[in-house]
NUDOBA-514585 format. One line per 3 residues: number of its first residue (from 0); for each residue x, y, z of C-alpha. Coordinates in pm, 1 decimal. Layout:
REM residues N
NUM) X/Y/Z  ... $
***
This chain:
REM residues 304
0) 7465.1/11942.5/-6250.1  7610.0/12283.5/-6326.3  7537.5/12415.2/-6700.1 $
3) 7814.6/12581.8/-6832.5  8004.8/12563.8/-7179.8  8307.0/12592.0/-7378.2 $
6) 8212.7/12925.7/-7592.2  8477.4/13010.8/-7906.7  8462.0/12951.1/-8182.1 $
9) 8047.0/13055.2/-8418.9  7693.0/13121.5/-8412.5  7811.2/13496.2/-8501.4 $
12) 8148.2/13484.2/-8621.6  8435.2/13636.6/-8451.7  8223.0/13860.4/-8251.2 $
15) 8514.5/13843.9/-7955.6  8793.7/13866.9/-8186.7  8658.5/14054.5/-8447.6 $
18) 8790.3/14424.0/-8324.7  9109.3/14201.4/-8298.4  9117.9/14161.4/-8658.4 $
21) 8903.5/14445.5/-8787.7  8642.1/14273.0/-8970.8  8329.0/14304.3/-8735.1 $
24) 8136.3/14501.8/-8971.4  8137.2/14205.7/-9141.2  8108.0/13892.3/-8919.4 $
27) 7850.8/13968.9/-8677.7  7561.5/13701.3/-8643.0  7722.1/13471.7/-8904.8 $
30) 7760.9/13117.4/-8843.5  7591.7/12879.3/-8637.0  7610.6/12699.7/-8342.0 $
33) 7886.7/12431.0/-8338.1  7902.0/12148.4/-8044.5  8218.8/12018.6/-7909.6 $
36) 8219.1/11627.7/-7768.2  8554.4/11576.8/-7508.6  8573.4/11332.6/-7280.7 $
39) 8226.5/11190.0/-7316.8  8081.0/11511.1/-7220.9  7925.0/11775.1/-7448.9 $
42) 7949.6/12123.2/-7493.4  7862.4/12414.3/-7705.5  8107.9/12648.5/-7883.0 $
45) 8026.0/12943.6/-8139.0  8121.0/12801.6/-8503.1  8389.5/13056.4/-8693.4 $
48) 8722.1/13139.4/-8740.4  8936.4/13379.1/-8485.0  8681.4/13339.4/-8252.9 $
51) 8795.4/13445.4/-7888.5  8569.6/13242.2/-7619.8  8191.9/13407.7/-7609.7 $
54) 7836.9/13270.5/-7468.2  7583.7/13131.1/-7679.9  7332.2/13295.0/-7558.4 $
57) 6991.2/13045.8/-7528.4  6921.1/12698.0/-7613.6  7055.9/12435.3/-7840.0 $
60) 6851.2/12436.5/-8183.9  6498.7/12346.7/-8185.0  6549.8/12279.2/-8553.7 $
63) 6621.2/11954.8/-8697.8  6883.4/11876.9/-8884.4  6782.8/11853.0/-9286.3 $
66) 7108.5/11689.7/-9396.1  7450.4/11592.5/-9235.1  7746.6/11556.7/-9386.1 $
69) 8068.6/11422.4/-9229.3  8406.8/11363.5/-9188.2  8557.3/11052.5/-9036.6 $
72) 8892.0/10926.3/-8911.4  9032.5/10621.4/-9037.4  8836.2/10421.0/-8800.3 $
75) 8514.9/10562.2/-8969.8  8441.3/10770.1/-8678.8  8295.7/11145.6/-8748.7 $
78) 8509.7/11419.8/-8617.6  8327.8/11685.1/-8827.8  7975.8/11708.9/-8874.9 $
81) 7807.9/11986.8/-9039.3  7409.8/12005.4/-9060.2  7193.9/12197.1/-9312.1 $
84) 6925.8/12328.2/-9073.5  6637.4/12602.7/-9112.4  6782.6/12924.0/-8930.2 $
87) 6778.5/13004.5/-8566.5  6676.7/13230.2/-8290.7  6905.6/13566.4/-8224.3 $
90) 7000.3/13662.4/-7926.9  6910.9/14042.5/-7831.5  7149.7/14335.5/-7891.8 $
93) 7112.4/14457.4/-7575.6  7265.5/14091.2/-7411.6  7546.8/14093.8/-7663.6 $
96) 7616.4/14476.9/-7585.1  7653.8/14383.7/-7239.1  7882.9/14102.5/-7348.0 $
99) 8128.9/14265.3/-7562.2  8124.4/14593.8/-7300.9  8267.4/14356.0/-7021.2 $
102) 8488.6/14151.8/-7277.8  8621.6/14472.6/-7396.3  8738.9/14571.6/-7018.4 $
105) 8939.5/14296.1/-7004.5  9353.2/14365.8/-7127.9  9546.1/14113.9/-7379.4 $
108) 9608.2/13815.7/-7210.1  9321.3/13808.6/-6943.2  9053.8/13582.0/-6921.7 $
111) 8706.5/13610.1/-6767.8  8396.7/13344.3/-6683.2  8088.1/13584.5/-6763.1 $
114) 7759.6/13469.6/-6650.2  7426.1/13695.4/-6760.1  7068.1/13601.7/-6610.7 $
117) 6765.2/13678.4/-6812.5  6541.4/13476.0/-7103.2  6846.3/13488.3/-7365.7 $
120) 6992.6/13232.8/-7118.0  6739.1/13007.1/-6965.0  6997.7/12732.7/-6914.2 $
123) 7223.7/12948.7/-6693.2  7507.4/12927.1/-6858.5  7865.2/13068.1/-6759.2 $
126) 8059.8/13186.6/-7073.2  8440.5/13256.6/-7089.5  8636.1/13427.7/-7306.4 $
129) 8975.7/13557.4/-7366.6  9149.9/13855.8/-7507.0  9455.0/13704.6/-7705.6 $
132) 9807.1/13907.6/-7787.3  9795.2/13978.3/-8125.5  10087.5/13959.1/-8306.4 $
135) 10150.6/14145.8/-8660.1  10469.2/13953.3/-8769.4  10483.6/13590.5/-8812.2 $
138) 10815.4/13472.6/-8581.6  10645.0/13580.1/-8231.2  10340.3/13434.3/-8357.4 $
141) 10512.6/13073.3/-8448.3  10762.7/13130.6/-8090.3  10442.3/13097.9/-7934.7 $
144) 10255.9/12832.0/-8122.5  10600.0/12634.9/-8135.4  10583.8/12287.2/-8320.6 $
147) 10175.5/12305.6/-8337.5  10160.1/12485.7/-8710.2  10403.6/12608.6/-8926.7 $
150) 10237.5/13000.7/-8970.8  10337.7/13090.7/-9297.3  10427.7/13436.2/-9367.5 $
153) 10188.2/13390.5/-9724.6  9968.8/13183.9/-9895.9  9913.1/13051.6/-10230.3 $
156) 9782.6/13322.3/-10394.5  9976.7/13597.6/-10259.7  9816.3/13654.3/-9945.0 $
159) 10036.4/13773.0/-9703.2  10043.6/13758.2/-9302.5  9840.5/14038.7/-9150.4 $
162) 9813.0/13945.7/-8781.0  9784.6/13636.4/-8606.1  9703.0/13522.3/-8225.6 $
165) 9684.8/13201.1/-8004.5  9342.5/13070.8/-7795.0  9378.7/12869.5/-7491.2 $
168) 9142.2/12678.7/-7310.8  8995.0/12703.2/-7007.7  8827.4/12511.9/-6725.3 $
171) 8477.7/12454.2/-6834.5  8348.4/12274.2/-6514.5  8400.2/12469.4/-6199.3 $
174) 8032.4/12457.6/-5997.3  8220.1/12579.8/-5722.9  8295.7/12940.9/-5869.1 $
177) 7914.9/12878.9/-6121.6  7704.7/12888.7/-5780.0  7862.2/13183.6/-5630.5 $
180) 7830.1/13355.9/-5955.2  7441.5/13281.4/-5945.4  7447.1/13346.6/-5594.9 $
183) 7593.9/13722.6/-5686.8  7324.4/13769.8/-5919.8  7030.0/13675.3/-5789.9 $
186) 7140.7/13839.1/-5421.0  7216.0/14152.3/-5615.1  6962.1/14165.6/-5891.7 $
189) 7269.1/14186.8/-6150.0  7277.7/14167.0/-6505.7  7595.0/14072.4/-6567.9 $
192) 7837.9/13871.5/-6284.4  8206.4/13871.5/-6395.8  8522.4/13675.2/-6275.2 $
195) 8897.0/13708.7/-6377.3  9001.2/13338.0/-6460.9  9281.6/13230.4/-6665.9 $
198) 9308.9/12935.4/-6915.6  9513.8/12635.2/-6968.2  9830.5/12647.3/-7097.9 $
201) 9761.3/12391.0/-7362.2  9650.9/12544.6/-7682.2  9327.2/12550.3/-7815.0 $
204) 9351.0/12721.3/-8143.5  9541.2/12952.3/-8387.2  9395.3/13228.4/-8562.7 $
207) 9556.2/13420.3/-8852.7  9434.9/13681.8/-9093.1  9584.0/13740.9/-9449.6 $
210) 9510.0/13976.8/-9742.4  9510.4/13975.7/-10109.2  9689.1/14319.0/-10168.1 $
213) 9795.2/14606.5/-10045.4  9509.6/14822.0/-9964.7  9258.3/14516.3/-9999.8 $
216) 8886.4/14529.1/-9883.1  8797.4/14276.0/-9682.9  8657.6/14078.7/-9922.8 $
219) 9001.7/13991.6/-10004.6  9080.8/13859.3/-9631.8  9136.6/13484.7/-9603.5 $
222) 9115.4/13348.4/-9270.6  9308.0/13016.0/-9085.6  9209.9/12850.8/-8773.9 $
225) 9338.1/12566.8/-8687.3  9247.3/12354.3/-8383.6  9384.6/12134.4/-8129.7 $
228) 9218.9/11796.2/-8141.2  9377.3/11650.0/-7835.6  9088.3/11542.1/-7609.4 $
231) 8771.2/11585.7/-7856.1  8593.5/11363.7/-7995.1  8404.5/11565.0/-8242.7 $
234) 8255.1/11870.6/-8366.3  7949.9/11986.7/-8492.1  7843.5/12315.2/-8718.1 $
237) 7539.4/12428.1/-8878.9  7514.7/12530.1/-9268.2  7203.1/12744.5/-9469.5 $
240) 6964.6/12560.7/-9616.5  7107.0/12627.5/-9917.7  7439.2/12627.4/-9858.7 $
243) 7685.3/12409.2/-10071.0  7855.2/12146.4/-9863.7  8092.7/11923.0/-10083.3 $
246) 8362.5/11605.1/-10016.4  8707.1/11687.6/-10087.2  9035.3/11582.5/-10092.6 $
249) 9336.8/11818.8/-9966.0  9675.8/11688.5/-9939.9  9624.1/11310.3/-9867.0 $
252) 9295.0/11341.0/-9644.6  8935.7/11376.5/-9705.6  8840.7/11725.4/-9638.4 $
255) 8488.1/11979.0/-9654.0  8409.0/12237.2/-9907.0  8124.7/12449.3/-9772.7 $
258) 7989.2/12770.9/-9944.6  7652.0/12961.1/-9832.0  7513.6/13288.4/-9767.7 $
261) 7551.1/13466.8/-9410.0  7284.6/13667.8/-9261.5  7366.1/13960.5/-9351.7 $
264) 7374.9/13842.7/-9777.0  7784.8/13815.1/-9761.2  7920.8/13466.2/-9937.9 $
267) 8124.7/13249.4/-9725.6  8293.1/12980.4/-9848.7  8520.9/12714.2/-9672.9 $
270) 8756.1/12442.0/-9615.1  8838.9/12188.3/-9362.8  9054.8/11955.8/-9296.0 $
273) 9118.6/11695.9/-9031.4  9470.3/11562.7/-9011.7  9428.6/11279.8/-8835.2 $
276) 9802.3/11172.2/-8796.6  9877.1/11583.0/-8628.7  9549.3/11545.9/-8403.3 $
279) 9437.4/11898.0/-8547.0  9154.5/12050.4/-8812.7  9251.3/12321.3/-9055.2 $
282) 9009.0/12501.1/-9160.2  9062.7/12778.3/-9485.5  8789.7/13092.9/-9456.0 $
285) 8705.0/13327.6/-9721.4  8450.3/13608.0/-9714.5  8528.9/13681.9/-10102.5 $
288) 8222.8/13591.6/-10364.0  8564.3/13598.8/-10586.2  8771.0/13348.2/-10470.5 $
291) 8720.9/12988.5/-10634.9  8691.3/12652.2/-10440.0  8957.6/12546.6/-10647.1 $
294) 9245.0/12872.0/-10476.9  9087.0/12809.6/-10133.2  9179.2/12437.2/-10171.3 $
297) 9533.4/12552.4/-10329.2  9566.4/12755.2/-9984.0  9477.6/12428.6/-9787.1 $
300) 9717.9/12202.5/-9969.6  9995.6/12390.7/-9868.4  9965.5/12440.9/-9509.0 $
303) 10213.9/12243.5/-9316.8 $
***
């Protein structure tokens, strides 16, 4: 069986997309792994928001879960799980280095499969990941997402539009093009094998990035993502031990509050929202110790 995986979305936080939206001072090696269930078969994808397709470099977690909360569709299934667990393994810098340098060859719109030998992937995993047109005004953005989301141009709150941009899926079983990338590799002595590959037309998320004020930090960012259910099942995400994961209720579904500390001591704090009858989770990020569970559920509510 060929090991590959469906990268996106964050065990470090927009690490693809984060030059895309200029926070990756701030996001790198935040969130854990999440695991995506489609069509009976599993696969891992980085847990975030604006994540462009990466590897997860290594293993699944050797950790068990402490606690799991969940979200379920009305016939009581989970669709979102999210464990406390006791923290994880890091990949080297020197493997993500030689990640982002070949994402960052790549133009807007191209799409690679990425596969890198070596200990921080003992399960030989092929990554791919995509560099998405960013758009800085709202009616290019929603021309391209069509009848998906409604992007609003601001949020309740006064946060306004900053840039948005579209992820698509790709083909996450292809042994064919998997064995000649080992083949490369291993024939070569390579690091890093790279293909050109481009994704489905169907789309897999939208990211979009607002601020507070003029002149904000980004502290005052807020950050949307919402994702294309068609075809999964569930997912899965990974919270701090001490991070505060609470039932809500957002418009007229059950939803997630989570709040907890990143690695690098920054406050996180979340909502998410499966709408069951659109096939699609919402999910509300802010990286702003400020902002109250009460305005990040205010944001939620009025998405359409």
């Amino acid at each position: 069986m060929t090991r590959s995986q469906q990268p996106d979305d964050w065990k470090q936080q927009l690490l693809a997309a984060a030059d895309d939206f200029d926070v990756k001072d701030q996001v790198l090696q935040k969130i854990k792994e999440r695991k995506n269930i489609s069509e009976g078969k599993q696969m891992k994808k980085r847990l975030g928001l604006l994540v462009a397709a990466i590897l997860v470099f290594g293993g699944t977690s050797a950790y068990a879960a402490m606690k799991v909360y969940e979200l379920k569709n009305e016939k009581g299934e989970a669709v979102v799980k999210v464990q406390q667990t006791a923290p994880q393994p890091q990949s080297s810098s020197e493997t993500m280095k030689t990640f982002e340098d070949a994402r960052n060859s790549l133009k807007p719109g191209e799409g690679a499969a990425i596969y890198m030998p070596g200990p921080d992937n003992p399960d030989k995993r092929v990554s791919f990941t995509y560099i998405p047109v960013e758009h800085l005004t709202t009616p290019p953005l929603q021309k391209e997402v069509g009848s998906f989301y409604e992007v609003p141009a601001e949020l309740a709150g006064g946060y306004k539009f900053v840039k948005g941009h579209v992820e698509y899926p790709f083909d996450y079983s292809q042994p064919e093009l998997f064995e000649e990338m080992y083949t490369e590799a291993e024939k070569d002595k390579k690091q890093i094998v790279m293909r050109k590959v481009s994704p489905k037309p169907t789309i897999n998320r939208v990211f979009t990035l607002y601020k507070g004020s003029e002149g904000a930090e980004k502290d005052g960012d807020v950050y949307i993502a919402v994702t294309n259910f068609e075809g999964l099942k569930w997912i899965e995400e990974e919270a701090g031990q001490d991070a505060i994961v609470e039932k809500v209720k957002v418009q007229k579904y059950e939803g997630m509050y989570v709040a907890q500390k990143l690695l690098d001591g920054k406050e996180q704090k979340k909502v998410q929202v499966y709408q069951e009858d659109k096939n699609r989770l919402i999910e509300v990020v802010a990286m702003n110790p400020v902002l109250t569970k009460k305005e990040l559920l205010a944001i939620a509510e009025n998405l359409k």
